[in-house]
N, C-alpha and C positions, 0 to 999 in steps of 0.2 A: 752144259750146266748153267752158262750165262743165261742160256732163253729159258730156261727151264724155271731158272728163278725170275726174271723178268717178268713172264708170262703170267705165270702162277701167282707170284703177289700181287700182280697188277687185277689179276682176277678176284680174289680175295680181297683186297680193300672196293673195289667196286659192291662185289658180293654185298659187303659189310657197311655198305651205305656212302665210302668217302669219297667225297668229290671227286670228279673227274679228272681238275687242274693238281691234285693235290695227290691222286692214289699216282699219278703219269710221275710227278715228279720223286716221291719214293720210292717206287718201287725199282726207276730208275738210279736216282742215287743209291740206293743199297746195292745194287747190282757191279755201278761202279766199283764204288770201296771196297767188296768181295772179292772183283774176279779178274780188275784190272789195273795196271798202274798209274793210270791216269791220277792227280792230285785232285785233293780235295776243292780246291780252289776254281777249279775246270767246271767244275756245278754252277757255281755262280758266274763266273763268265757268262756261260754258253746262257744263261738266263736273261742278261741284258743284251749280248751280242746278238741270239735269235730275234729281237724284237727291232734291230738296227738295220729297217730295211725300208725303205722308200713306201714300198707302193702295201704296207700292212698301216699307214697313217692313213688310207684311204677307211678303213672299216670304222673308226670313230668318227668321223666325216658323213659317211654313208647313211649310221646310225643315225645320227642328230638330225638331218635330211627328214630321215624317214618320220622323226620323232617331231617335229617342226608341223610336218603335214597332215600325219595320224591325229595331232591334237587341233590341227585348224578345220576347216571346211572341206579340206579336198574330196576326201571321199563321199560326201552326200553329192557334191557336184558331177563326180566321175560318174556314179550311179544314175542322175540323172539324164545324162548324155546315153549311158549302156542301153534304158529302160528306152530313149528316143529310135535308140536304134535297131534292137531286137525285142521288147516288148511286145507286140504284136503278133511271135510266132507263138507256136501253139509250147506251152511252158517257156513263156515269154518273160515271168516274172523274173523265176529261176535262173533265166537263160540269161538276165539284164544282170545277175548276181554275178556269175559267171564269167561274165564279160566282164566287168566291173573290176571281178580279182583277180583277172590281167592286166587290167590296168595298172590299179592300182600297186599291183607287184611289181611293174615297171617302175614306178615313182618311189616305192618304201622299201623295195630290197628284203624283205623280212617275212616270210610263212605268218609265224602269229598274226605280227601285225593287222596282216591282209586280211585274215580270218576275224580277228577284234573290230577293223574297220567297218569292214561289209557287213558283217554278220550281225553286230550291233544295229545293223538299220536295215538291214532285207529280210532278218530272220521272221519279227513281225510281221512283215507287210507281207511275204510269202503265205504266210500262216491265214491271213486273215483274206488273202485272195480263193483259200478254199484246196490249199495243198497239205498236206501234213505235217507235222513237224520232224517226223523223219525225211523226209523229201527236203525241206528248207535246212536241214542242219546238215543231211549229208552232200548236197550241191557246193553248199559254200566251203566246210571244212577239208572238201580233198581240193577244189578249186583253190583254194587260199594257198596252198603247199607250193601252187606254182612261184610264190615270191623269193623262192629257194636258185629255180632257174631261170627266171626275168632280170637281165642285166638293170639296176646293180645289185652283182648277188656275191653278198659276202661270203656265199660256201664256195663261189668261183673263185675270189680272191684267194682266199684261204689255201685252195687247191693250187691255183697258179705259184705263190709263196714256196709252198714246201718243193716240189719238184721244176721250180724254176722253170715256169712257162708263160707264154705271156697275157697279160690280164688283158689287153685289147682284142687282144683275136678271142679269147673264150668268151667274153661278154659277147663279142661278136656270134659265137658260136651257139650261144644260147636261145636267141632269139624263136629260129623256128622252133626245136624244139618245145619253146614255151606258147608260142599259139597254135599245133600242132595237138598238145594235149590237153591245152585249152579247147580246139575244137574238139574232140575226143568226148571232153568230159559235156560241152552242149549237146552233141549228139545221143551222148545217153538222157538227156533231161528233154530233149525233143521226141523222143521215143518212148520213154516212159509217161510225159506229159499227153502224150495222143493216146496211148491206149489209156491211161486213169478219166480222159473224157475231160480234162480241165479247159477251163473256156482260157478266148485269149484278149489282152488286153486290145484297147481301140489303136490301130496303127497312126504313130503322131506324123505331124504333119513335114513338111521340109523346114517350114517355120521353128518349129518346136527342136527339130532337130537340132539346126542352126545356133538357134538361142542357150539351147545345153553344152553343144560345143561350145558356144564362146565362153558361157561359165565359167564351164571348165579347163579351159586352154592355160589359165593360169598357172596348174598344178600341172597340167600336161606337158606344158612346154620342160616341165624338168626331164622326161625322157629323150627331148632334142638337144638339151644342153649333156648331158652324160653321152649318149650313142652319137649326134652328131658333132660333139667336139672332138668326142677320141678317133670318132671315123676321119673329121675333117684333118685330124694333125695338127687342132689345135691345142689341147694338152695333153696330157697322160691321163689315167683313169684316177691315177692320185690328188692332181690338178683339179679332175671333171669332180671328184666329191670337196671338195673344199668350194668352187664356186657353186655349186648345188644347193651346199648345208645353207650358205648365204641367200640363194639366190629364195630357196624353198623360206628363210625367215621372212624377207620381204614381201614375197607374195602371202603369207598368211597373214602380216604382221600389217602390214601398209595399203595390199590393195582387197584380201577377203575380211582384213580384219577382224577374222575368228580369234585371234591370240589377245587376251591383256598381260601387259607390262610384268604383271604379276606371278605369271604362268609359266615367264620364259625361266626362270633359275630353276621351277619343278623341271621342264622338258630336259634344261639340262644337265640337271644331276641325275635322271635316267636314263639320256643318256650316255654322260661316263660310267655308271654301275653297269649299264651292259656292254660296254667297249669294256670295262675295265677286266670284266670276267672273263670274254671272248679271247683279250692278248694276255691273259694271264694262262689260262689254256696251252696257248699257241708256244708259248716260252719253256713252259713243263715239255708241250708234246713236241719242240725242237731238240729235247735232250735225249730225249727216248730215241727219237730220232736219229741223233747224232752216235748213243749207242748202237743201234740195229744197223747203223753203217760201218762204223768201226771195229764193229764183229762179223762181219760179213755175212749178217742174216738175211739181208737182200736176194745175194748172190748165191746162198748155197738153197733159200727156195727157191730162186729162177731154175738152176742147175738140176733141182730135184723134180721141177715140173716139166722142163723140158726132155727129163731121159722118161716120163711118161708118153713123152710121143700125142702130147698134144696138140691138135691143130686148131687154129685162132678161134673156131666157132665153138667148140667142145671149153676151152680157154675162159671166153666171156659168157658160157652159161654156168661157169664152177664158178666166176666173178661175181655176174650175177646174184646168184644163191648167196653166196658170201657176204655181200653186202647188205643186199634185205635181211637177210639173218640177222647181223652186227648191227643193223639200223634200227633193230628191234630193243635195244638194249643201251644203245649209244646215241648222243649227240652229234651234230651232224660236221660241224668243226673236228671236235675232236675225232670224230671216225674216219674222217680222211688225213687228218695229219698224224695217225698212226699209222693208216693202213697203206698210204699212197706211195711211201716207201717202200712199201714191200712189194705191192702189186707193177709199179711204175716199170722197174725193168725188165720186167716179166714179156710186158704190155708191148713196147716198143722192142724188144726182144723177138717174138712173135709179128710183129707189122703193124699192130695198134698204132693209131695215131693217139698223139699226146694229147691233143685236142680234144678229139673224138672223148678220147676214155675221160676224159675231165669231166663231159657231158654224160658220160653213163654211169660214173660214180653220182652223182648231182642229182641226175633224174632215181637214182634209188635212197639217196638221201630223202629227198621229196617226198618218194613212196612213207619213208620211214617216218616222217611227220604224222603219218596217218597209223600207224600202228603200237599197241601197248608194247612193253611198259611206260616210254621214253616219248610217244607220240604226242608235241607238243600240242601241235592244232586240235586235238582230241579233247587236250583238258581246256583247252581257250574255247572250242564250242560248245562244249558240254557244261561250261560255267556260264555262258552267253544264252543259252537255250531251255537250261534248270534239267533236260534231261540227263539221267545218267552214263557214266561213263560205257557202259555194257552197251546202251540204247544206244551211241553215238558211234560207237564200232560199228554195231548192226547196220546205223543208217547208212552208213559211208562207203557199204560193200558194192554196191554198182559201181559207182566209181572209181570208188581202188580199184575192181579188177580191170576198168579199162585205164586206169595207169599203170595197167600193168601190161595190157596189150600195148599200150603204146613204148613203153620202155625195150619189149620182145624189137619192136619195128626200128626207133631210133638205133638201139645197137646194132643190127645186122645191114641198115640202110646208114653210112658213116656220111654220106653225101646230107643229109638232112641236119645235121653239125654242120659242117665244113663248106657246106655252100656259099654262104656270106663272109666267112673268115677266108678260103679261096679269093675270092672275087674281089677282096678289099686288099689282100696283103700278097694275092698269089702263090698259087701251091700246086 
């Protein structure tokens, strides 16, 4: 009866419009006071104790980072450097978009963002090189999804949080996966580009390359301070965003000098409203949490999946489905901090590495970026673009489906995670 009620209200205020942070924590508490004897007082503990954790001060850090760089220079310079580098293949423009929202996912941790960044300044210039605007909207808006799984990615933390794993090996773990389907998504824009007949850019010179690199090295260098500090064991990932946040104001502020003085109190009261949302989230959906453990809803689906006699590969395509489904409808924070409880024991129960599956919730996260009702990047490019949200779905179908082959690949090949997290920490 506990789940039953849990479920269901939590469905129904969703249904009915109420926020995510807000339907998690009701429906939660009523569940309490009904059917348990836990004290009322237990609600508001576990509301400031969930948030009493180390390495969740990294996600307002991260944010402000991100928000430091998205408002300075970085991204026209990244862009520059991408176009030196792969502009000249045949959907070169595209392919420089592309690239670009690898990059840049590297630096801003953030899907939208990536999508706002780029897309504000390639959508144009794609369009006017002689591609469509469906072509130019849907290259960048599934490409941009990757800022979800390019370390620093606050749905890793997130994840790592709730089932207590560690944030240095999953940022680690990320990596291929993110230029993996980063190359995925160029190779449908290089294939679609030659047969549509598009011309290609003039291939720049070692000069030109050179000079866009150095540009850009300033905002670059922030993916060597986050991946090579925490690789080197010179901080925590918690550490690596706090001298980031810093490091990312001084370079916009001091050496691109895209920021005025003026600017800095907007970036930052955007962003705490988006940190403030994110761990308000997180505090709701540690209670829900802390219910579905204390009732042993974990353990009696593992119990109920396991007397089906399923085997690991049958396992992660009922995952699978599950979560593109729920991605369809949910936020991406929030879908894993309800559901990573449930699935987690399942997972490592069957041979799932802890790792691994962190990465293939993530990469369907991702997917879910791309899909209505909830598909953020969907309403960021379609705002960016003036086409409609219907058009923006449409455009984005080639390359959702090969995030979709590629997520088929990642899950069943667990070496392609675990490669780098192996090698660095041993496994």
């Amino acid at each position: 009866m506990t789940a039953i009620t849990l479920f269901g209200l939590l469905f129904l205020l969703l249904v009915a419009g109420v926020p995510i942070a807000v339907a998690l924590g009701l429906s939660t508490s009523v569940a309490i006071l009904l059917f348990t004897h836990e004290p009322t007082l237990l609600i508001a503990q576990k509301l400031f104790i969930s948030l009493d954790k180390f390495a969740l001060m990294a996600i307002p850090l991260f944010v402000l980072m991100g928000n430091f760089l998205s408002q300075g220079g970085a991204a026209q310079r990244i862009i520059r450097f991408a176009r030196a580098l792969v502009g000249h293949l045949p959907g070169g423009l595209p392919m420089s978009a592309i690239f670009a929202c690898v990059i840049f996912a590297a630096v801003s941790g953030s899907s939208p963002a990536t999508v706002a960044a780029i897309g504000s300044i390639m959508m144009g210039a794609i369009k006017e090189d002689g591609y469509s605007s469906a072509f130019s909207v849907g290259s960048i808006v599934s490409s941009g999804s990757l800022g979800i799984i390019m370390p620093p990615s606050i749905i890793l933390i997130v994840y790592g949080v709730t089932v207590d794993q560690s944030i240095g090996k999953l940022f680690m773990a990320g990596v291929i996966p993110a230029f993996f389907l980063g190359g995925l998504l160029m190779l449908v824009t290089y294939i679609a580009a030659r047969r549509g007949g598009h011309k290609r850019q003039p291939m720049a010179s070692w000069k030109e390359i050179w000079d866009s690199f150095k540009d850009a090295s300033w905002g670059l260098f922030v993916i060597v301070i986050v991946i090579g500090g925490i690789y080197g064991g010179i901080f925590t990932p918690t550490e690596a965003a706090a001298v980031s946040a810093v490091y990312a104001f001084f370079a916009v502020k001091f050496i691109y000098r895209d920021l005025s003085w003026s600017q800095i109190p907007e970036v930052i009261k955007t962003s705490a409203a988006t940190a403030a949302m994110i761990m308000f989230i997180i505090a709701n959906a540690m209670i829900f949490a802390h219910l579905l453990t204390t009732e042993q809803m974990p353990q009696d689906l593992a119990n109920w999946i396991i007397s089906l006699n399923l085997n690991v590969y049958m396992f992660l395509i009922l995952l699978n489905l599950l979560l593109l489904l729920a991605g369809n409808f949910m936020e991406p924070s929030s879908l894993i901090m309800i559901l990573a409880p449930l699935i987690f024991p399942i997972a490592v129960q069957l041979g799932v590495d802890p790792i691994h599956l962190g990465v293939i919730i993530t990469v369907n996260m991702e997917i879910g970026m791309l899909t209505p009702p909830v598909g953020l990047n969907l309403f960021v490019a379609s705002g960016i673009s003036g086409l409609t949200l219907q058009e923006t779905i449409r455009a984005s179908m080639p390359w959702f489906f090969a995030l979709l082959a590629g997520l088929a690949i990642i899950t069943y090949i667990p070496q392609i995670s675990l490669f780098i997290p192996n090698m660095i920490y041993g496994g």
